[in-house]
N, C-alpha and C positions, 0 to 999 in steps of 0.2 A: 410802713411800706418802703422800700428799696427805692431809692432814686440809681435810675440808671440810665445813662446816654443811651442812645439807640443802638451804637457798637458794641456793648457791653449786653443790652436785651439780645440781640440777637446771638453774642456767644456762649451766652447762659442756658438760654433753651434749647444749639445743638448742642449744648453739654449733655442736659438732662433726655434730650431726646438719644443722644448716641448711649449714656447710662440706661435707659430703659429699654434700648434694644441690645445690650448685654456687651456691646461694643467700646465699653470703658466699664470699670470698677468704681466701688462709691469713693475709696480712698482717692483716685485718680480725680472723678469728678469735683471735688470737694478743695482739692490741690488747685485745679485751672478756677475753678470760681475764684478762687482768695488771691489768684494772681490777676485773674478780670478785673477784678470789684477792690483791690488792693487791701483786705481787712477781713476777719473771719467773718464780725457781727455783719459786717455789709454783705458777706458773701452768703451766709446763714438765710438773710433778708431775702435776696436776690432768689435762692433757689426754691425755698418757699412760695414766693411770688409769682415767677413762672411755673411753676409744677403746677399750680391752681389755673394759671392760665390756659396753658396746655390739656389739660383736663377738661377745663371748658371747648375748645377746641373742636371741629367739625370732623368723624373717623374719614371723612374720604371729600373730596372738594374739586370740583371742576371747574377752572378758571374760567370767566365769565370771559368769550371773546377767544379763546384760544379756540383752534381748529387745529384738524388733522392737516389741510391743504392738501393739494396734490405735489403729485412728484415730479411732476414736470421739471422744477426748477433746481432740486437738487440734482437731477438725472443729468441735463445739460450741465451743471458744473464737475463730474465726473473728471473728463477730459484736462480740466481747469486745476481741479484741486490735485491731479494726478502727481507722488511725488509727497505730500503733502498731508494727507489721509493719516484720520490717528489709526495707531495699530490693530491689529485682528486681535489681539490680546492682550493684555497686565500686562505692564513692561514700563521698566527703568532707561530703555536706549532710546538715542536720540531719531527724532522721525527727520529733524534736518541737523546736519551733522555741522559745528560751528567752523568747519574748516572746508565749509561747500564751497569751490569757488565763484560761483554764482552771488552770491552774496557777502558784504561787509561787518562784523559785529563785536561790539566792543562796550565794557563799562563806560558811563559818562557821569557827570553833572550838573545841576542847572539852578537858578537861586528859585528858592520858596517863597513865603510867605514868613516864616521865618528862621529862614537854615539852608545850607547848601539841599538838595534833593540828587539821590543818586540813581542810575537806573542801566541797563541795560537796552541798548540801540544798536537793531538790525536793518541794513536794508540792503536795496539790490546793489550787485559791485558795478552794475554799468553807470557810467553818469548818466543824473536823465532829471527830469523831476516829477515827484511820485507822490500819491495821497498818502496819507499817515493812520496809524492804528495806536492811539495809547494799552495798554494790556496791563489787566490791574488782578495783583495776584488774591490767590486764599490767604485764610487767615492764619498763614506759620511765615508769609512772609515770599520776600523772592529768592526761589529756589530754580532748580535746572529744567522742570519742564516749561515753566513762564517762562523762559530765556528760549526753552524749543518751540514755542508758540509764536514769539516774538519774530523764528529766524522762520518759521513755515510762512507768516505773514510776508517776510522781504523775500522769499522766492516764490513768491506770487504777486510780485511788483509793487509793493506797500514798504512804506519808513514805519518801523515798527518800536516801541518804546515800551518794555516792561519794568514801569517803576515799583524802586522799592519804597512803600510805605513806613516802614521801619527808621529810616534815612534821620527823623526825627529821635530817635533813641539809639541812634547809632549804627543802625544799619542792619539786615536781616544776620550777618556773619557774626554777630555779637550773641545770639540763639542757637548757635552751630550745636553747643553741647546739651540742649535743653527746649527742641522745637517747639516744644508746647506753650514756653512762656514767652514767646513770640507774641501771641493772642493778647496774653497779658497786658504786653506793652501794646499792643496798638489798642486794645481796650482802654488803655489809662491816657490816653491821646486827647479825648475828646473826640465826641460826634462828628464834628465840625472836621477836623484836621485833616483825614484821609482825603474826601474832595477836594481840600484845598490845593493838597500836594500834586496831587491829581491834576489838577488845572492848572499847576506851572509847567505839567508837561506837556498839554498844551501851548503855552504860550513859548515855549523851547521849541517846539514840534514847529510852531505859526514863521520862526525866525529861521530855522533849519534850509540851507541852501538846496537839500533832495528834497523838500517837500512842495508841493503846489499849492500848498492851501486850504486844502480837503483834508479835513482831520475828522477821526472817527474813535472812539472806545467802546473796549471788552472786557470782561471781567466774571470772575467766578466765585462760585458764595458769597464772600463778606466783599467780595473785589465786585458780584454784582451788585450788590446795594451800595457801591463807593459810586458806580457805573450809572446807577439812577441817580443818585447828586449831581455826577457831574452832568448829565443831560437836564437836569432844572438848571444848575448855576452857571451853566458856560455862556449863556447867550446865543449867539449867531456865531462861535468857533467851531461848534461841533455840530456835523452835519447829520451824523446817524452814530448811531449806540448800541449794543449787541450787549446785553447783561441775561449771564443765566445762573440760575435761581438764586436771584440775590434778596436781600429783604425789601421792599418797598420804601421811597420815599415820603416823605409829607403829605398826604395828598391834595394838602391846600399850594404846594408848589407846583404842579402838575400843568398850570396856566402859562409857567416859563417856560415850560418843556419848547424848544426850537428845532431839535434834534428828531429824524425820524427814528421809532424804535422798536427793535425785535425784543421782546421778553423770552428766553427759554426758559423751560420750565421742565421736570419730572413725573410722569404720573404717578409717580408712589411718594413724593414731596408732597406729603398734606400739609406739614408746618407750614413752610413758604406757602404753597396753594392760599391754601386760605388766610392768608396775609394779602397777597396781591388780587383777591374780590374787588375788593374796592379801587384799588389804583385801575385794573380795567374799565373801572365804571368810571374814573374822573378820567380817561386818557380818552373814552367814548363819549363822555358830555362835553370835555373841551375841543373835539374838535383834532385831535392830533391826528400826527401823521402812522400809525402803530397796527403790529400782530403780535401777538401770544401763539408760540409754537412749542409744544407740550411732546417729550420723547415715550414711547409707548413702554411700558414694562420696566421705566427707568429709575432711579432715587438720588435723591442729591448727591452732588458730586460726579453725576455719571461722566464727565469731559475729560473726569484727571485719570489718564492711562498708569498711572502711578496709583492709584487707591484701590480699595475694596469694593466700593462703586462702583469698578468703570463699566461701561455698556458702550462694546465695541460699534451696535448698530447704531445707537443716540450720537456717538457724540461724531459718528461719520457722517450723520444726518445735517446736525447739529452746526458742525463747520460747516458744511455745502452752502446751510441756509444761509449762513456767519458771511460768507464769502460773498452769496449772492447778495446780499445786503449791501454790503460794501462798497461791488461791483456798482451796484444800482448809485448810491446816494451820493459813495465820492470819487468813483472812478469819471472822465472825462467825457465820456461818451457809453453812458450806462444801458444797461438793456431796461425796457419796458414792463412794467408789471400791470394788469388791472388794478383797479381801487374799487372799494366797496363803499355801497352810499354812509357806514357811519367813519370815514375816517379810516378803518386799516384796511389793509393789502393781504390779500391772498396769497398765499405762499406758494 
């Protein structure tokens, strides 16, 4: 059997998952395993083991706890997100332009755990002091749309930080000619290491003169399952968490969880689906503060307006909800939601 960290399980099977929907070749597949898993036999190991799992696997999966919601609350941020809004179509240009003047943005640094950590920091150009948003990329690393995520969050009044997880092997620019083996290296990282880095953006974000103290994270596939770590391991830094369809944490950590939390999810995402059953059910017996909000007709990835994925309605959805979350948990004076008797919130 394959030992494999959990970053490593989980970019093995969308290996095999994007190979079996025709979306990579076997050679191709077979290339990113051995750069995951670092060794062919390990990599040999690995796809074997997931293919059987996958197999096992449920054809269709309805998050326990996820609802449609009403509209109500996307509708009212219209106005808000206006400006902001990912595009009506696949697209490479920017939704905020890094020369808005509205906002400030620029490469930084900040110490890890162990190594400098680099990242990308946008926020508003007025001085003022503003809640904060960490922004935790896919798994090729930080590229230009996490940096346009980054600057829509600071022109809608948030300190925004898209770090690169890479930072640890040199940085996401050292992948420039070869995106894929991006994955590799943050595979060969350790489980552990992505959160960690994660959380010094945090504690960067906690010292930051524009921030007020309200700090929040987002993230997408592999950036949302970094996004469920860091809402078990932060403690009392992070107030609310926005992760969509990322892999699941622990479920025996689910008790630290302190962070109120949006799961997005896909309805055509059975892999994830049926991964996150059970973290529903430990986020509903502990007691937390959480909703599961599922994009209709969607598939992983649908956010990144740069992919084959995208789903202009989801990820318009998507953000509104992203926003109204935010709005709620670390804005000053947040607006009001019902609560339902087990712990989540109606959307």
């Amino acid at each position: 059997m394959a030992h494999m960290n959990d970053i490593q399980k989980y970019f093995i099977e969308e290996f095999i998952e994007d190979f079996q929907a025709q979306r990579m070749g076997r050679r191709e597949l077979v290339r990113r395993a051995v750069l995951t898993m670092g060794g062919v036999a390990t990599a040999a190991a690995a796809l074997r083991q997931s293919t059987r799992a996958l197999a096992a696997a449920p054809a269709y999966v309805s998050i326990a706890g996820a609802r449609p919601g009403n509209m109500s609350e996307p509708e009212q941020q219209q106005g808000r997100t206006a400006g902001t809004l990912p595009p009506a179509e696949r697209t490479t240009d920017h939704v905020v332009s890094p020369d808005d003047p509205a906002i400030s943005a620029a490469m930084v640094s900040f110490p890890g755990p162990v190594g400098t950590v680099r990242g990308y920091l946008a926020r508003p150009a007025a001085a003022g002091s503003y809640p904060a948003v960490v922004v935790i990329h896919e798994n090729r690393g930080l590229y230009e749309p996490n940096m346009d995520i980054a600057r829509r969050f600071a022109k809608l009044g948030f300190v925004a930080l898209a770090v690169d997880l890479l930072s640890r092997a040199g940085g996401t620019e050292q992948f420039a000619s070869d995106p894929q083996a991006a994955g590799g290296a943050l595979g060969q990282l350790g489980g552990d290491a992505p959160a960690a880095d994660a959380l010094a953006a945090v504690t960067y974000l906690k010292a930051h003169p524009s921030v007020n103290g309200n700090i929040g994270a987002t993230g997408y596939c592999f950036g949302g399952g970094v996004v469920w770590r860091m809402g078990m391991r932060g403690g009392a830094d992070l107030k609310a968490i926005v992760p969509h369809y990322g892999p699941p944490p622990p479920v025996d950590e689910v008790p630290n969880l302190r962070a109120a939390a949006l799961g997005v999810y896909a309805e055509l995402d059975t892999r994830i689906n049926s991964q996150s059953e059970s973290l529903a059910e430990a986020l509903r017996a502990a007691g937390k503060t959480w909703e599961f909000w599922t994009a209709p007709a969607a598939n992983h990835a649908f956010f990144n307006n740069t992919g084959q994925s995208y789903n202009p309605e989801g990820a318009r959805e998507a953000w509104q909800r992203t926003i109204a979350w935010f709005d709620r948990f670390l804005v000053t004076t947040p607006r009001s939601l019902p609560a339902t008797g087990d712990g989540s919130l109606e959307g």
